[in-house]
C-alpha angles and dihedrals in degrees: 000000000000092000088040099058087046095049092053096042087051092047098051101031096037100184099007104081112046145157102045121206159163111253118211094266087052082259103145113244129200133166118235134195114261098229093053099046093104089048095049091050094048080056094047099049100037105042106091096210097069094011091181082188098170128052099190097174135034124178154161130228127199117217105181119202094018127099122251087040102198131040113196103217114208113187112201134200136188109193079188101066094019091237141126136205133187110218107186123186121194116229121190121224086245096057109044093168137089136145119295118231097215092108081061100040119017088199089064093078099088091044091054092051094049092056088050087056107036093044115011096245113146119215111206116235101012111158096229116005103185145136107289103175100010134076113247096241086061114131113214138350119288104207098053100104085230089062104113121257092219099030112149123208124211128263126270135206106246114256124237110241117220121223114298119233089220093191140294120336129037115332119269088032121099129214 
């Protein structure tokens, strides 16, 4: 399967995927370029031939001091064909945007926030970019590894909570 899903990719992205490998758990890894990202994940989930029909996990790497800075990691799974696939797209530290993926996978969405938050990349056209973790008054992003150690935040008025549904049946009652 794992030639197979590499061949395809080659043959309907020619010079937008690119460096194939085999990642450390035998996954098969390949770059891809960061415009075409949307487009090779369409192909991925609705050819029936390779249905990667989960992204389970979505995430950001900081590379400091190396150009380009940050690599989006997208894991893929077809329970259909039992197999996975990393796709990885380089972002530079001048060009934090690239497409979002929600319209793929709608569970992509908090990865994709949480990549916003943790890192500052944008992802275009995503339906609600917003802090996921983080207060809004946060300054910075706390997983860039120039994000300072001591770094202090400024201080914030303390919000009014609304009443809490604590479950089924009336409130107050547990259970």
């Amino acid at each position: 399967m794992a030639k197979a899903v590499l061949e395809a990719l080659a043959a309907r992205f020619p010079g937008d995927v690119y460096e194939p490998y085999e990642g450390v758990g035998g996954d098969d890894c390949i770059f891809v370029r960061k415009s075409e990202i949307a487009s090779v994940c369409r192909f991925l989930k609705t050819e029936p031939a390779l249905a990667f029909n989960m992204a389970p996990y979505i995430t950001a790497v900081d590379y400091l001091g190396v150009e380009p800075r940050f690599e989006v990691v997208y894991n893929l799974l077809s329970t259909v064909h039992n197999h996975r696939l990393r796709l990885r797209v380089k972002v530079p530290e001048g060009d934090l945007e690239l497409p979002s993926v929600t319209s793929v996978w709608r569970g992509a969405d908090w990865f994709e926030r949480y990549c916003f938050d943790m890192y500052g990349l944008k992802f275009r056209g995503h339906p609600d970019l917003r802090r996921l973790l983080m207060y809004d008054e946060f300054v910075g992003h706390p997983l860039r590894k120039d994000y300072p150690l001591r770094g202090r935040q400024p201080l914030v008025k303390e919000r009014e909570i609304g009443d809490i549904f604590r479950g089924p049946g009336p409130a107050g009652r547990d259970g």
